[in-house]
N, C-alpha and C positions, 0 to 999 in steps of 0.2 A: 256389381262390376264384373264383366268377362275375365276369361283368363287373358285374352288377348289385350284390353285394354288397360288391367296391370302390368303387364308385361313394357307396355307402351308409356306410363308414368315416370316422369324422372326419377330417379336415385336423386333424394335427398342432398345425399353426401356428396355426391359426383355435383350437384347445382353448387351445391358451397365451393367447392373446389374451384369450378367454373369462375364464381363470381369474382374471387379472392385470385385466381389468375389476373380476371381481367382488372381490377385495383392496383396490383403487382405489377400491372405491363403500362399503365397509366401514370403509376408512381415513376414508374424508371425513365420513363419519357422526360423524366423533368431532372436537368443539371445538376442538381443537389442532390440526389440521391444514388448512392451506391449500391445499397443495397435496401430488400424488403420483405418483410414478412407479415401476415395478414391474420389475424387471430383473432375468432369468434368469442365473445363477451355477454351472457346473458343480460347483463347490468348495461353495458355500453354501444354495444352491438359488434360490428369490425371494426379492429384496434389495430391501427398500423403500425409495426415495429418501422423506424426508418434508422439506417447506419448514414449517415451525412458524406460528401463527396468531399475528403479532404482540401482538395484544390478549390472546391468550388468557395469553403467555409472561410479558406487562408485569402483568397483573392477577391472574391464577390463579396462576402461578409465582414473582409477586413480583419479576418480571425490573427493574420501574419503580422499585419499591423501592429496590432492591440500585445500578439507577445510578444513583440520585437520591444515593445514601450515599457510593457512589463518586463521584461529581462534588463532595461536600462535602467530602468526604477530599481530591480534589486541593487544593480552595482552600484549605483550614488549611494543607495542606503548601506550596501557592506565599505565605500568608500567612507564615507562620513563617521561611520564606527571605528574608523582605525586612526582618527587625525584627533582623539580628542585624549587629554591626559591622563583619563585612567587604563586607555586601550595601551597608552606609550609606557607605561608602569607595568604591565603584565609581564608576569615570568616568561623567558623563552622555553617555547613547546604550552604553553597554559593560558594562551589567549582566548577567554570568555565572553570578553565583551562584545555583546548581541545576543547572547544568549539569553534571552528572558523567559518568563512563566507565563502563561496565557492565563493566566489565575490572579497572579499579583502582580503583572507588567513590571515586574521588580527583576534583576537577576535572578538564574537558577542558581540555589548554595551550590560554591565553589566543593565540597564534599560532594555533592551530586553531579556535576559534571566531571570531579577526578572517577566517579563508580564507573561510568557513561564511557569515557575514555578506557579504562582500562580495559573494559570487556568488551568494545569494538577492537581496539585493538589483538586483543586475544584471540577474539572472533577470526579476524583479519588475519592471523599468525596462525591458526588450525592450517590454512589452503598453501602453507610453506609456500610464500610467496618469494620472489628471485627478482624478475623483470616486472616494475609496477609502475601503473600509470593511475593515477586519484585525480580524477576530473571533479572540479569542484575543491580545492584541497585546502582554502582560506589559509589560515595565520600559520598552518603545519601540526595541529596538533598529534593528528596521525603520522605526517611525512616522518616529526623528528624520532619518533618512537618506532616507526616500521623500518623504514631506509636501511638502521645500522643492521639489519637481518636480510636487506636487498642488494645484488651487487646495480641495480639502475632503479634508479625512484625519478619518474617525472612527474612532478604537480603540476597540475594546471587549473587557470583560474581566469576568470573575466576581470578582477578588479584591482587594477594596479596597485592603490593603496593598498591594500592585502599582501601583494606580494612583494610590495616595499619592505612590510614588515617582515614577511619571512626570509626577503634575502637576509636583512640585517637578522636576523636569527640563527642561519648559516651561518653567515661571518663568523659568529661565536663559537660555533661546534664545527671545522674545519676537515672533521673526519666523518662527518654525516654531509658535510657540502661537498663532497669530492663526486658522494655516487648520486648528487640530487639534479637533475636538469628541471629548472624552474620555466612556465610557458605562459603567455598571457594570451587566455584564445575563450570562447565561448564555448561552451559545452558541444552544440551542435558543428561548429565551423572546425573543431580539429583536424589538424590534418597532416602530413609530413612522416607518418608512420608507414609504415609496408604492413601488408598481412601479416598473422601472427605472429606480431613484436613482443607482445608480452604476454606472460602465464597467468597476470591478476591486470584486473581495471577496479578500481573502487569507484563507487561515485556514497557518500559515506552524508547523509544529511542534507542532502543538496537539491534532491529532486525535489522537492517540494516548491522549490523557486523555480524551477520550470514551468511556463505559461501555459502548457495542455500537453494530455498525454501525446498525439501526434507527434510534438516535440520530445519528449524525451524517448518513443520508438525509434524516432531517427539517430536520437545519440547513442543510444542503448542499438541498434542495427550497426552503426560504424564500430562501436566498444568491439560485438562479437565479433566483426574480421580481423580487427587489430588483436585479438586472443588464440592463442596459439592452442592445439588439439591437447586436452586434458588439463583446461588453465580453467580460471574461474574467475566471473563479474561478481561481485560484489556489491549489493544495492542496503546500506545502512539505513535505521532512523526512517523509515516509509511511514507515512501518517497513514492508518488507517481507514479505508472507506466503509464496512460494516460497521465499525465502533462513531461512525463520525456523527453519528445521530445522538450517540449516549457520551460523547466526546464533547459537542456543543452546549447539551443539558447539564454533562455537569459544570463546566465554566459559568455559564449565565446563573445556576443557581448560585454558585458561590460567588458572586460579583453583584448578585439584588441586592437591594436596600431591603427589609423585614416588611415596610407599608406596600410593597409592590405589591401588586395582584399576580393571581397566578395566570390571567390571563395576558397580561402584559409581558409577564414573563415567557411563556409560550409563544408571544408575536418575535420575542427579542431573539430563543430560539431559532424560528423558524428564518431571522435575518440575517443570525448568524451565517446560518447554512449555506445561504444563496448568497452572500457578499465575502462570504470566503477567499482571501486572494491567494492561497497558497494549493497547490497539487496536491491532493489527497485520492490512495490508489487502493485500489481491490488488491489483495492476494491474488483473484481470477487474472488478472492484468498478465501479471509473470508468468502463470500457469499459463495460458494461451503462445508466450511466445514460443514455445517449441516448434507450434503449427504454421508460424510466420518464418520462422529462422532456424531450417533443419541444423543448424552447425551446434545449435540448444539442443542436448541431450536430456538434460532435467532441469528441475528446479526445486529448491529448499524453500518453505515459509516457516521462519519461525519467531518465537516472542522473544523481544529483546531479557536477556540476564540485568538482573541488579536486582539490590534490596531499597531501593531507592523508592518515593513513593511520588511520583511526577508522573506529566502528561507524557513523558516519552517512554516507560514501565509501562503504561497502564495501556496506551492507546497507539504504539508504534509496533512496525515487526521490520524483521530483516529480509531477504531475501539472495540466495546464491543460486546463480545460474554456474551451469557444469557446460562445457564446451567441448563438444569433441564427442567421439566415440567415447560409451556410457560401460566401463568395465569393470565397474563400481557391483561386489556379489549383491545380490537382492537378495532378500528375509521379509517372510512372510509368517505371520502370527495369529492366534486367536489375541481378536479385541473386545476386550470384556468394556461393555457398553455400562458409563458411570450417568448419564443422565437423568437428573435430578436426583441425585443423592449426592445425602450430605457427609462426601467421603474427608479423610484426612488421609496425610499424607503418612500414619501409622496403617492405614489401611491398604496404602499402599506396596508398604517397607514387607507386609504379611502377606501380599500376593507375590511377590518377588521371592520370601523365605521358600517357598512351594512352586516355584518355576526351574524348572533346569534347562527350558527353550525360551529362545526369544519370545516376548506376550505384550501385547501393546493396551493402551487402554483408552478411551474415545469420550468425547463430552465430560470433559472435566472442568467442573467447576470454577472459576479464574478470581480468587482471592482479591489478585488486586481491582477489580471492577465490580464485587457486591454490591460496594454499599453505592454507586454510581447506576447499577442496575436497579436498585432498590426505591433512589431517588425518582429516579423516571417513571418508575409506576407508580409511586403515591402521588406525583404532579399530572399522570395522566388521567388519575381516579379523583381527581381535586374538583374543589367547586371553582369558577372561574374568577371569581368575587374575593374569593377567602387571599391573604396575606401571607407573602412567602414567608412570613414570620412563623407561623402556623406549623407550619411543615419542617420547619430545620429540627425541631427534636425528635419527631416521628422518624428523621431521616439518620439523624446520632444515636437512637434508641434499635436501628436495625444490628441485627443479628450478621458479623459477616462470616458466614460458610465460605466452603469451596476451599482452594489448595494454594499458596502463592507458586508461581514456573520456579523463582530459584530453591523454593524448596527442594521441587523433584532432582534439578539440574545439581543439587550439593547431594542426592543419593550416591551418586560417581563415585565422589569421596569416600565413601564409607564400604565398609567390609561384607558389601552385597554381593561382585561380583558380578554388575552388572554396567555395559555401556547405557547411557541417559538418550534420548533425542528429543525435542520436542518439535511442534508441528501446528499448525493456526492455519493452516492451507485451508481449511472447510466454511470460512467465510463465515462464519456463526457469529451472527448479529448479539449476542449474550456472552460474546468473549470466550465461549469454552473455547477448549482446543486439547491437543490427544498426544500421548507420550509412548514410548516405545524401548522396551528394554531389551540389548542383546548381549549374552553371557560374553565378557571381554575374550575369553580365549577362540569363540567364534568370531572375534575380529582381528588377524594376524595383517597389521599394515595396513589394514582398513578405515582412512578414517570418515571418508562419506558413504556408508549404505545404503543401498536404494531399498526405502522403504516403501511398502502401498500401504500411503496416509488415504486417510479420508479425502473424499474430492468434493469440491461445493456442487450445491444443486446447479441445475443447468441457468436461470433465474441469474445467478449470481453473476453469469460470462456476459450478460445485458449491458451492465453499466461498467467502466472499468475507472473511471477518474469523476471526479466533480469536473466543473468548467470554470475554471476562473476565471472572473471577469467578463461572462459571455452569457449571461441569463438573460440581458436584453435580445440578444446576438437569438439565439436559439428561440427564444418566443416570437421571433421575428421569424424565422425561418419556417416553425412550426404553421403560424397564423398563414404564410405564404406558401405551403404546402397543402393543407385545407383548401383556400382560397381554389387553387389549381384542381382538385380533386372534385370541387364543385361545379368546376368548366367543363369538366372531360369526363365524367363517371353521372350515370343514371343517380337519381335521388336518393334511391333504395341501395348504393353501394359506396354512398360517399361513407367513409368511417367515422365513427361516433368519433375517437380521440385518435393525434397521431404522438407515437413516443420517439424521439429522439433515443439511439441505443448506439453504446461502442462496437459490438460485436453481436454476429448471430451464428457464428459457428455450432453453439450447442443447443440453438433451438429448436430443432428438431426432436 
């Protein structure tokens, strides 16, 4: 071949570019799609990322519909739990009732819910809160316990029966009803406030009955204008989307019958997953909204505190969003990387004896989700025949390593000398998550540090929520996205698979 006529050969890389334009400008031709991103696949060939056109999913697809129905469905069901006689027997401030186990569809022990309560509210009492609004606030158990620390508490709540009962719970405590304004309004629909009204919004257990993430960016975008510069949202009790794989396996194991096959078991899984009706969210979810909602300065992910040993310990986290200019001193440390080692929290207490600067530590082990990580691999390396019977003592016979959070979190306590943080922002599908210790006298009035946690791989910003109730919806959409790429794109550029994706900010 001449030098001229290599000269004159495409660039490889520049044809792909080309193609993967022209897919890109074909996709976007079509209503539904907002955005798009085109990525080459040895195994699949071109894989389209597609971000879905809100309007198009809420109006064309009926998505607005479907969670308007859903959002009605919760209220009958939080109505209907308040009218019956054990709801009307509940201590004022201590209404549990609906609180169940996804394990035992039994109540959660009332000792487990007093652990749960007192450490959100703890939680909730760090951000010395003044002016608060708890959207989502049901029977009061946070209202009656925060308020008398607030000079204005509004809860608000969709279900009248609910706040039937907490007026009448008021009535009884007349010095906590004086600073409470009670509102009956939907989460999305509030409205009647000015710009920043208040220094704290909770929304404390609630998101999860939100019918898609779009819905609750929109309540979560009105929360930050109603939050005033150096306030803080409050997002409690978020179910987990990394752990929601190892969240559904272990439910359905502890709920088989012993003859079940392991393959059955696996289907039952997998049905779990996709008939899910509740909002289950990434960490990455919070972390992005900075980039939507400059008035987000940061954000906190961390694993809920207790010694309790339920799906809300094991498989929930928190999240606090910071509002307002960020003047919060930053601390920066060596992070001594613990992955896969099988540290204890003695091991810990002796890196801290030999620190005199703040020293974080990364991939820590997470006690309470061993033996639920453990599970999953002996049912993924199972014969498909054999009988969950089989497997439940291999699965009690596991060894469980790693560190429990409130271990580290009760270090504080002790005559260390060190401020605790902990941190689950890095989306680790195996539960680790990273801790951070700063000498207390380097914290004068300090009580939120801006630390640099670990940040999830870019992968993680993909998906932000499950869909509930919409795997029809989206298979439907997907199959009519092909469909179209087949009409308008040459043979050779239709995409092997298209993904449906929340975001593509980090995919580049």
């Amino acid at each position: 071949m001449t030098k001229d006529a290599q000269n004159a050969t495409p660039n490889p890389s520049a044809q792909t570019e080309t193609r993967h334009a022209a897919i890109e400008k074909a996709l976007l031709a079509h209503p539904a799609v907002r955005e798009v991103a085109i990525v080459d696949d040895p195994s699949r060939g071109n894989v389209a990322y597609i971000v879905p056109d809100d309007g198009y999913m809420d109006e064309v697809l009926g998505r607005a519909a479907a969670g308007s129905a859903l959002v009605g469905k919760w209220r009958k069901t939080f109505d209907l739990s308040q009218l019956n006689k054990s709801a009307m027997a509940m201590p004022v401030g201590f209404n549990t009732e609906g609180w169940n186990s996804s394990y035992t569809r039994g109540p959660i022990p009332l000792e487990e819910m007093k652990e749960w309560v007192e450490n959100t509210v703890s939680n909730i009492l760090r951000l010395k809160p003044r002016i608060v609004c708890e959207i989502g606030c049901g029977t009061g158990m946070l209202v009656m316990r925060i308020a008398p620390h607030c000079d204005r508490y509004v809860a608000v709540d969709q279900s009248s029966a609910v706040l039937g009962r907490l007026r009448e719970q008021l009535r009884a405590v007349p010095n906590i009803a004086d600073r409470v304004e009670v509102v009956e309004s939907q989460a999305a629909q509030l409205a009647g406030f000015s710009q920043d009204t208040f220094d704290t919004v909770v929304l404390s257990s609630v998101v999860q009955f939100f019918p898609n993430v779009a819905y609750l960016t929109s309540v979560l975008g009105n929360a930050i204008n109603l939050v005033k510069p150096g306030g803080h949202i409050y997002v409690g009790d978020v179910r987990s989307l990394p752990l929601f794989g190892l969240f559904a396996s272990s439910v359905e194991l502890f709920q088989a019958p012993d003859p079940l096959s392991v393959a059955e078991l696996r289907d039952r899984i997998r049905r779990r997953l996709d008939r899910e009706p509740e909002l289950v969210l990434s960490p990455a979810y919070f972390l992005s909204l900075p980039r939507r909602f400059p008035k987000v300065s940061r954000v906190e992910i961390r694993p809920l505190r207790g010694r309790a040993d339920n799906e809300m310990t094991r498989f929930r986290y928190e999240a606090i969003l910071h509002v307002g200019h960020n003047s919060a001193p930053v601390f920066e440390g060596e992070f001594l990387d613990w992955a896969g080692r099988k540290s204890t929290v003695d091991d810990m207490r002796s890196v801290l004896s030999h620190a005199a600067r703040p020293v974080g530590i990364k991939n820590i082990r997470n006690a309470r989700i061993e033996r639920d990580l453990a599970a999953m691999a002996i049912l993924d390396a199972a014969d498909g025949a054999a009988p969950v019977g089989d497997l439940r003592p291999r699965v009690e016979q596991t060894a469980v390593d790693g560190i429990h959070p409130q271990e580290i979190f009760d270090l504080e306590s002790e005559d260390l000398g060190f401020a605790v943080f902990l941190s689950s922002a890095a989306c680790r599908k195996d539960g680790t998550f990273d801790a951070f210790f700063i000498p207390k006298q380097s914290l004068p009035g300090s009580r939120f540090p801006a630390i640099n946690w670990s940040v999830p791989d870019a992968s993680a910003f993909l998906h932000h929520a499950n869909a509930p109730g919409q795997v029809k919806t989206r298979h439907d959409l997907t199959a009519q996205l092909m469909e179209f790429c087949k009409q308008n794109l040459p043979q050779d550029s239709v995409p092997g698979e298209i993904i449906l994706a929340d975001s593509l900010e980090h995919s580049s």
